[in-house]
GUTI-867345 format. One record per residue (C-alpha): residue number from 0; x, y, z. Coordinates in steps of 0.05 Angstrom, whole numbers, plus 5000, padded with zeros to 4 digits. Example, Ala and Ser with C-alpha at 12.3 -4.5 7.8 and 13.67 -1.06 7.14 Angstrom:
// residues 2
{0,{5246,4910,5156}}
{1,{5273,4979,5143}}
This chain:
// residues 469
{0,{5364,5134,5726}}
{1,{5300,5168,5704}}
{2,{5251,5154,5654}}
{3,{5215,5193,5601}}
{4,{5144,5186,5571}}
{5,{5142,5229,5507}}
{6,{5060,5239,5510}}
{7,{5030,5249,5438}}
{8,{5015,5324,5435}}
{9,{4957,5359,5413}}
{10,{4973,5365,5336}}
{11,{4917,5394,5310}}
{12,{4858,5433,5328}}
{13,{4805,5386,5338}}
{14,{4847,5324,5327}}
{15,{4833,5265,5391}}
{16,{4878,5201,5354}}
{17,{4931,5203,5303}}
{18,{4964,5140,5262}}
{19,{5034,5110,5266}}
{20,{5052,5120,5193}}
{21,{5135,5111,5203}}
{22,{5186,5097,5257}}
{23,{5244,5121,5265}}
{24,{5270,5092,5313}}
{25,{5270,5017,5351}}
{26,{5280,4987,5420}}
{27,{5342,4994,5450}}
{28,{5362,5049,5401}}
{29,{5393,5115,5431}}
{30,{5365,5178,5402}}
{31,{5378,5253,5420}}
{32,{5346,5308,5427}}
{33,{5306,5333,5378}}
{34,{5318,5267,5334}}
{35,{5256,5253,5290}}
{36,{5225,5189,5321}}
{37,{5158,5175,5289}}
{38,{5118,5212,5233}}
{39,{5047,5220,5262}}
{40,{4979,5221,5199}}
{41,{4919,5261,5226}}
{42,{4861,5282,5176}}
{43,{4894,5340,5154}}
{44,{4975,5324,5155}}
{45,{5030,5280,5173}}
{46,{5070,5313,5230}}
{47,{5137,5290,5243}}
{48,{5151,5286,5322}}
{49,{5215,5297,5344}}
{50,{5240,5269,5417}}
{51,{5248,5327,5470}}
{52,{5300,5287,5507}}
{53,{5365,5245,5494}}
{54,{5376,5169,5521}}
{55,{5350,5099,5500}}
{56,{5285,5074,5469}}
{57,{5253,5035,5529}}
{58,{5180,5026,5497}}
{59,{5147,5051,5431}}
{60,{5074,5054,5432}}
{61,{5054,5008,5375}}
{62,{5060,4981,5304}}
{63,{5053,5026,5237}}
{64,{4981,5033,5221}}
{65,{4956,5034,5288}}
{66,{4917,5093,5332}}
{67,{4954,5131,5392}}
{68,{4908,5179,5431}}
{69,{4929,5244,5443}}
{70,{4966,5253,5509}}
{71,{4977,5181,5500}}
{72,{5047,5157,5509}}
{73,{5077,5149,5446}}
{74,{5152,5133,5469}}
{75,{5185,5118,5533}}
{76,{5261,5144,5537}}
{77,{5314,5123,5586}}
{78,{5351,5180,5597}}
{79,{5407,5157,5624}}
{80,{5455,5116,5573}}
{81,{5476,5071,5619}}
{82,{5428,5015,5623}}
{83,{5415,4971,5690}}
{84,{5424,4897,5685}}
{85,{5350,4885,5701}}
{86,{5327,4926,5639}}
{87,{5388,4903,5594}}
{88,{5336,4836,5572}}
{89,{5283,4879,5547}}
{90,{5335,4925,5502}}
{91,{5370,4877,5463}}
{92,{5338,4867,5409}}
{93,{5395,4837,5359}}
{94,{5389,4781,5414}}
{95,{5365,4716,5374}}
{96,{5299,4680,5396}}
{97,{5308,4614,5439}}
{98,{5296,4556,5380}}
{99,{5242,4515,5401}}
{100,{5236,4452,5369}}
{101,{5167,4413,5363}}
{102,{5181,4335,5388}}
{103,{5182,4284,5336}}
{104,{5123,4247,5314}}
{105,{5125,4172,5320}}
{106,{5127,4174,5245}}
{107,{5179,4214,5240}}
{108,{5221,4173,5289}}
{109,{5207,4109,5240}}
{110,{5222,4145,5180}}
{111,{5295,4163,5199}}
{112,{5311,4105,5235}}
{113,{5290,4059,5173}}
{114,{5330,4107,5130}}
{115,{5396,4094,5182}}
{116,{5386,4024,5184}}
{117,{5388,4019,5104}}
{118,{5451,4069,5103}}
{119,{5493,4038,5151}}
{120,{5553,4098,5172}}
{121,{5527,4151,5133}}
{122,{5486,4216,5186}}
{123,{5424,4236,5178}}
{124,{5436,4306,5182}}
{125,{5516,4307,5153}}
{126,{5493,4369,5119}}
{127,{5467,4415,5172}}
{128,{5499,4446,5232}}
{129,{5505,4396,5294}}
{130,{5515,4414,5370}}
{131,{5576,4389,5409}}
{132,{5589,4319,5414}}
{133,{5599,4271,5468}}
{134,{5667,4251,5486}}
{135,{5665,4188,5443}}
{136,{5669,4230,5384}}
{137,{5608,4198,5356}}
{138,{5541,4224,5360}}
{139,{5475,4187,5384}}
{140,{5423,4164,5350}}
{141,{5380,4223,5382}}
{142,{5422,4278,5360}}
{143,{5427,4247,5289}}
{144,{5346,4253,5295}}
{145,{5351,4322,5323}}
{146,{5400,4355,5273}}
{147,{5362,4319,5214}}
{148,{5297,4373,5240}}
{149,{5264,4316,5278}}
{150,{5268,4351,5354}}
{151,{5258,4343,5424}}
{152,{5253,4386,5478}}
{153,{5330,4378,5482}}
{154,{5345,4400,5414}}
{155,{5405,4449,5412}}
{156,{5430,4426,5481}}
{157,{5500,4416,5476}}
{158,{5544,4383,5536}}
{159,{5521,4401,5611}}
{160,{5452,4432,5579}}
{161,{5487,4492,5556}}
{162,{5440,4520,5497}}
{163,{5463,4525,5425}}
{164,{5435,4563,5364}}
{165,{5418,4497,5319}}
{166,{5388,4517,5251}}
{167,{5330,4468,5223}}
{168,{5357,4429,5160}}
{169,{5303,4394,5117}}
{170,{5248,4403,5171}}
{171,{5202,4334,5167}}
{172,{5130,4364,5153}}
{173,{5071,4325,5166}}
{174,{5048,4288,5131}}
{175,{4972,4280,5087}}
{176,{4934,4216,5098}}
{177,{4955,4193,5017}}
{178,{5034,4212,5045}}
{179,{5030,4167,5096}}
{180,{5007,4111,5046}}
{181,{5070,4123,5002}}
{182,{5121,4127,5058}}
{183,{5091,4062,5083}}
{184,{5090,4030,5006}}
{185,{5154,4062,4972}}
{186,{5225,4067,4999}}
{187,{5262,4129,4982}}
{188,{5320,4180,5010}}
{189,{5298,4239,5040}}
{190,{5331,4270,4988}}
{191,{5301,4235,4927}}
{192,{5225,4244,4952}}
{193,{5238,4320,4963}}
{194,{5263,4323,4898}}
{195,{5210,4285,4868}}
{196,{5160,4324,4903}}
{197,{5193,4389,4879}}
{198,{5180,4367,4804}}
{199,{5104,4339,4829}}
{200,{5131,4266,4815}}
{201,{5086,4221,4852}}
{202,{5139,4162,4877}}
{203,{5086,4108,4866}}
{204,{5092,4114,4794}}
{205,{5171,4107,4789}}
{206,{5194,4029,4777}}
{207,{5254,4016,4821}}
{208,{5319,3974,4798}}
{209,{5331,3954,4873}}
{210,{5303,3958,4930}}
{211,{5289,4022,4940}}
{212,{5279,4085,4890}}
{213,{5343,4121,4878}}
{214,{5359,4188,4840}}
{215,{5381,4148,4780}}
{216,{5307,4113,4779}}
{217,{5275,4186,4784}}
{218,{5320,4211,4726}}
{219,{5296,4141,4682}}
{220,{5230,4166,4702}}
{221,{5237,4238,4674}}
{222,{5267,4219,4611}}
{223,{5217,4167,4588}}
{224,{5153,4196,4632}}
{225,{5134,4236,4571}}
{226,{5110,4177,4536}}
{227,{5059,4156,4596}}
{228,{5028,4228,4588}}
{229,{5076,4264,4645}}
{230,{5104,4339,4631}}
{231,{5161,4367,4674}}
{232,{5123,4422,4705}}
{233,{5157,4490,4683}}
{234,{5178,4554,4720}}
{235,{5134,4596,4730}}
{236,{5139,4671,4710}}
{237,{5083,4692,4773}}
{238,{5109,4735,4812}}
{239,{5094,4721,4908}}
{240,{5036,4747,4932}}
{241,{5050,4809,4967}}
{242,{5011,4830,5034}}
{243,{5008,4906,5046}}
{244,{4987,4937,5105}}
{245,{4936,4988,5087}}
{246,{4959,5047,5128}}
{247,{4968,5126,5135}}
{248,{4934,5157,5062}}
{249,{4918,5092,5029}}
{250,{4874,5087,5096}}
{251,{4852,5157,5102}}
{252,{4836,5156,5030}}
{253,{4799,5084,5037}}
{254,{4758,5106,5094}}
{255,{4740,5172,5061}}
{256,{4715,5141,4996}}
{257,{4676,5086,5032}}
{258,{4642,5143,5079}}
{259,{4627,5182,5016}}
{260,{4602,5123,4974}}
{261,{4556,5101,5033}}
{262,{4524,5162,5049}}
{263,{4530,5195,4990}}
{264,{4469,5172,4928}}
{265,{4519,5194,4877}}
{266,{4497,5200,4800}}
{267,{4535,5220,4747}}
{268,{4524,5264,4681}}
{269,{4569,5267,4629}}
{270,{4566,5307,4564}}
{271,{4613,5323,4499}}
{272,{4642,5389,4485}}
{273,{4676,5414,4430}}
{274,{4747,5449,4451}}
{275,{4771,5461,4383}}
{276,{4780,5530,4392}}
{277,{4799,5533,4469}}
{278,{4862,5477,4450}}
{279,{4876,5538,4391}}
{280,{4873,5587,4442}}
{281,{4921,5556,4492}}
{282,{4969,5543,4438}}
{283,{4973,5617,4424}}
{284,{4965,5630,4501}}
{285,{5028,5584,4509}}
{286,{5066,5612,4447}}
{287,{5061,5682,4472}}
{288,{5074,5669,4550}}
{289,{5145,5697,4563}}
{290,{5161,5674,4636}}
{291,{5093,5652,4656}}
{292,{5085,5577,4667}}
{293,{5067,5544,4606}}
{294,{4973,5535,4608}}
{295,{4945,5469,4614}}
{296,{4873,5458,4602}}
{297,{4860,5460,4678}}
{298,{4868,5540,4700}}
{299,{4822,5556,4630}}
{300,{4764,5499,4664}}
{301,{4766,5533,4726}}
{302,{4756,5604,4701}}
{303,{4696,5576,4662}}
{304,{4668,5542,4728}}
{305,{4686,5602,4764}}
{306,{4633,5644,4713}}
{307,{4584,5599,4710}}
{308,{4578,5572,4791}}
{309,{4535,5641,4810}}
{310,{4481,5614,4768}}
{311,{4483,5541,4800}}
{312,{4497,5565,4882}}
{313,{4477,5493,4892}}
{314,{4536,5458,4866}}
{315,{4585,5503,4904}}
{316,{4564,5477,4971}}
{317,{4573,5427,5027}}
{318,{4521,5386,5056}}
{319,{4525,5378,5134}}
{320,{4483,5317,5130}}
{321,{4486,5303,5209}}
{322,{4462,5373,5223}}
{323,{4412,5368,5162}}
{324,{4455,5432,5134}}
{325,{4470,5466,5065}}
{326,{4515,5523,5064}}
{327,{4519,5549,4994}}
{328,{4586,5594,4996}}
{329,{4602,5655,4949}}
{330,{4673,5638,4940}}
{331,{4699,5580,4899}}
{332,{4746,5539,4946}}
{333,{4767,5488,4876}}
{334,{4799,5420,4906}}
{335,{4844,5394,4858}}
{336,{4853,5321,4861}}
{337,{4929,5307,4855}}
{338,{4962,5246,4850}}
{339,{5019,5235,4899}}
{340,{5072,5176,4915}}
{341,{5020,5164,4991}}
{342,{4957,5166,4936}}
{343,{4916,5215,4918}}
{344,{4913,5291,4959}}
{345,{4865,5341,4945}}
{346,{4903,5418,4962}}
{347,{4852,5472,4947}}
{348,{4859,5534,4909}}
{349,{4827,5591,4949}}
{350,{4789,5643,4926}}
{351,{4794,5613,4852}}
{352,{4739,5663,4825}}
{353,{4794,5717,4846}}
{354,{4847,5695,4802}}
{355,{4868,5702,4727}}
{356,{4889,5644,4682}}
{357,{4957,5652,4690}}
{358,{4957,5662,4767}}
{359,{4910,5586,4774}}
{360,{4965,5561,4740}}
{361,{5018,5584,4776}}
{362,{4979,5559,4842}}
{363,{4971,5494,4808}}
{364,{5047,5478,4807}}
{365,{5064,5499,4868}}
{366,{5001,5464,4903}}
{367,{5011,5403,4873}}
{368,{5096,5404,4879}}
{369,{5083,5414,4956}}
{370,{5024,5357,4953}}
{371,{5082,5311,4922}}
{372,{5136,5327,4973}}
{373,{5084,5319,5027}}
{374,{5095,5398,5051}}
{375,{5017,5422,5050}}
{376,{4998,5464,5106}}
{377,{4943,5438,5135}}
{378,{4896,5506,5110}}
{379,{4907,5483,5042}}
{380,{4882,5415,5046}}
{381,{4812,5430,5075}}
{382,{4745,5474,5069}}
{383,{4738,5462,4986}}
{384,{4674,5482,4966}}
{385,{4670,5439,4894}}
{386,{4732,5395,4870}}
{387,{4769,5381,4794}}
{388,{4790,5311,4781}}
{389,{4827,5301,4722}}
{390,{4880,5249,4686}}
{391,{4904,5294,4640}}
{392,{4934,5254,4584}}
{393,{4910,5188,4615}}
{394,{4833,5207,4616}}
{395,{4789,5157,4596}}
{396,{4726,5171,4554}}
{397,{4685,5181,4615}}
{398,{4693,5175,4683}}
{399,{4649,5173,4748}}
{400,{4682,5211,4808}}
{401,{4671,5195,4874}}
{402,{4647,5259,4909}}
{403,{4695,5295,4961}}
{404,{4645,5293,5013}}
{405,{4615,5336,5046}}
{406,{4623,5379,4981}}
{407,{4564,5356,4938}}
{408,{4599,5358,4869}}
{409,{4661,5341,4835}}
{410,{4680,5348,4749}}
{411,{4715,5309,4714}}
{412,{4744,5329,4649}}
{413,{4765,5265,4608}}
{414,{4813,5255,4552}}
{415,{4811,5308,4486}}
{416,{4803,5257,4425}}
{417,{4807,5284,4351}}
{418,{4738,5261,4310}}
{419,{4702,5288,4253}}
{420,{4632,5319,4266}}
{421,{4587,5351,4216}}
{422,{4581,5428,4212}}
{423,{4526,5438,4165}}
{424,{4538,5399,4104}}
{425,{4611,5393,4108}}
{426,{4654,5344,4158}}
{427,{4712,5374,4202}}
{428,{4766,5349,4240}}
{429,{4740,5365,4313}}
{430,{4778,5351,4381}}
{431,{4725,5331,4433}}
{432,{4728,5322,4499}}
{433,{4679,5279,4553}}
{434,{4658,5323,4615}}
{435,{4638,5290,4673}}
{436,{4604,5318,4738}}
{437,{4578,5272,4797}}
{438,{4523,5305,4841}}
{439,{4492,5283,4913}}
{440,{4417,5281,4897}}
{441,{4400,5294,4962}}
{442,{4425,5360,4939}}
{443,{4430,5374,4871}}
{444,{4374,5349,4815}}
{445,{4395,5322,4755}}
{446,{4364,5373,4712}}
{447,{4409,5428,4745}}
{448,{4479,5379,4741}}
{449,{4460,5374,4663}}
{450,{4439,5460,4661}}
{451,{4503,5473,4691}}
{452,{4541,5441,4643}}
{453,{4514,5455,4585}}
{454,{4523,5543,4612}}
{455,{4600,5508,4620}}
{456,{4596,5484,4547}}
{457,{4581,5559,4529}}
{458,{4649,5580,4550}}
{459,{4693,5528,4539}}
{460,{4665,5525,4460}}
{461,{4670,5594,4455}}
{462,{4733,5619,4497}}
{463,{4742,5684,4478}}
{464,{4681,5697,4538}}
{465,{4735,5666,4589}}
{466,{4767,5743,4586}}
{467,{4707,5786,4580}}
{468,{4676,5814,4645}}
């Protein structure tokens, strides 16, 4: 029988380490060839990797969320189905975990003897699973104890040693210096103290009619507690905490933002426009469309950055700050920030200066429909050259966007709002709109961020310019 160690290949030019985002398959599995095992997250993509041999899953490299080298083994393979006896251990996994049992303290011991003593014929544990008994019939005192949760290093021995699954019922856990007070001061079932402490019923408090406190002493308690001041506690509506692994784009979008906001000295202008006459355009734009997909405000905003960016070279750029580095590019490579099911994916429109209204918004759907169903090539999730984020109906008043870095700028148009504004003498119904655009100073001043906007304002206030050359 011969092994196989599927090496992580080279999956991208430039790429030394890719992340464990999904498996596919576990330990002891059988897969054949060409099966999808594991999907693999670089910087650019997530590559599924399919095995190039059939057999069983001897060895998988790691967890999801961690880092396998390239020509790193990612997954061993037995190829032959038949699996030796030596290696049979190691591939079952639906085999259950040996039980080990902690031994009981000398508390614990007390505490279920006492309770035996006072309950003369009645087990410990008669509610839990119990291992074989002796030939008596009866079982001992120490299997009572080891059924009831309190172990040894016996517990789930059956006759001659033979090991048995035995499930923990009621497990005894230790106890606080105050419980050790009240076990010593009140007498109570096991059952009537975990109730009590389920309803946060401190035992001291309850009056016993005998001996010892009984259920029928705890439910005196609870009906006439109210009138010393004590509240059954209620259910709450909270929902568990929840711990989530931050892995594959969460992470690549964490580290990204953290790298940008560190290096980055970000600031942020933001000034109103007036699209009262662009929103009447698109209408009309819309009404008159015929098979064309129907215009959002986003393909007119990029035709207007488009015309004004040659005036401002500086804001379509990327700063190489390593290399100390600004290349200024001619065409407009326009991220657009798109919100996805993994988190948020910038594709990139290329050569956006080259396209009409109507063909931005065609690349707009299908960029951001392949974004969603995770099918970007990698060439259209890298080399923008300035970036759009937007919420469209969601936008706040303003916002401050984290630069894509190493671009140097990013806009943010925010949510169109419906005021009135004074045009001369008279008030209008106006609908406004907040643009936002976060600069790196180290390359970008403010006074150009706020020139460049207002040449922006100059189109978007007066659209008709959008069409003339």
């Amino acid at each position: 029988m011969a092994r196989f160690t599927f090496k992580l290949p080279d999956i991208g030019e430039g790429i030394s380490e890719a992340e464990i985002v999904a498996w596919h398959v576990k330990v002891g599995e059988r897969v054949e060839e060409d099966q999808q095992v594991a999907d693999m997250m670089t910087d650019k993509a997530t590559v599924e990797m399919e095995s190039p041999v059939s057999g069983v899953v001897v060895e998988l490299a790691g967890e999801v969320g961690d880092q396998v080298s390239i020509g790193a083994a990612l997954v061993v393979i037995e190829m032959d189905g038949d699996v030796s006896a030596e290696e049979a251990p190691a591939l079952r996994s639906d085999e259950p975990a040996e039980l080990k049992v902690a031994p009981a303290s000398a508390e614990q011991v007390e505490v279920a003897q006492q309770y035996e003593a006072e309950n003369p014929g009645v087990d410990v544990a008669a509610s839990s699973p119990s291992p074989p008994r002796g030939a008596s019939g009866r079982s001992s005192p120490r299997d009572d104890l080891n059924r009831a949760g309190h172990g040894s290093p016996d517990a789930g021995r059956g006759e001659g040693g033979a090991s048995t699954s035995v499930p923990l019922a009621n497990p005894v856990q230790p106890l606080s210096p105050e419980g050790e007070r009240e076990k010593k001061s009140v007498l109570a079932s096991p059952a009537v103290r975990a109730r009590a402490a389920d309803l946060g019923v401190d035992l001291s408090q309850i009056k016993a009619e005998g001996d010892r406190i009984r259920h029928s002493d705890l439910d005196a308690f609870l009906r006439y507690g109210g009138a010393q001041g004590y509240q059954a506690p209620h259910a709450s509506n909270a929902r568990a905490d929840e711990a989530i692994k931050v892995i594959g784009m969460r992470r690549r979008i964490a580290e990204n933002m953290a790298a940008s906001k560190r290096a980055i000295p970000h600031f942020t202008y933001v000034d109103e426009i007036d699209v009262t006459a662009l929103e009447a355009m698109r209408a009309d734009l819309n009404a008159n469309r015929g098979g064309r997909p129907k215009l959002t405000l986003l393909p007119l905003l990029i035709v207007a950055i488009c015309k004004t960016i040659p005036a401002f070279p500086m804001l379509n750029a990327r700063y190489d700050d390593e290399a100390g580095v600004v290349t200024r590019h001619g065409s407009v490579h326009l991220g657009m920030a798109t919100q996805t099911d993994a988190g948020l994916t910038v594709p990139v429109i290329r050569d956006a200066q080259d396209r009409n209204v109507w063909q931005l918004a065609t690349e707009i759907v299908r960029l951001a429909e392949a974004a969603r169903a995770n099918k970007l090539a990698p060439s259209e999730m890298g080399g923008g050259t300035l970036t759009v984020t937007s919420l469209g109906p969601l936008g706040g008043i303003a916002t401050t966007p984290v630069i894509n870095r190493p671009e140097v700028a990013i806009i943010g148009p925010n949510k169109i709002v419906e005021r009135p504004i004074f045009v001369g003498d008279e008030i209008v119904r106006a609908k406004l709109m907040n643009l936002s655009i976060s600069c790196d100073h180290r390359v970008v001043d403010g006074w150009d961020a706020a020139s460049f906007v207002q040449a922006l304002r100059k189109y978007l206030e007066t659209p008709v310019l959008l069409f003339a050359n």
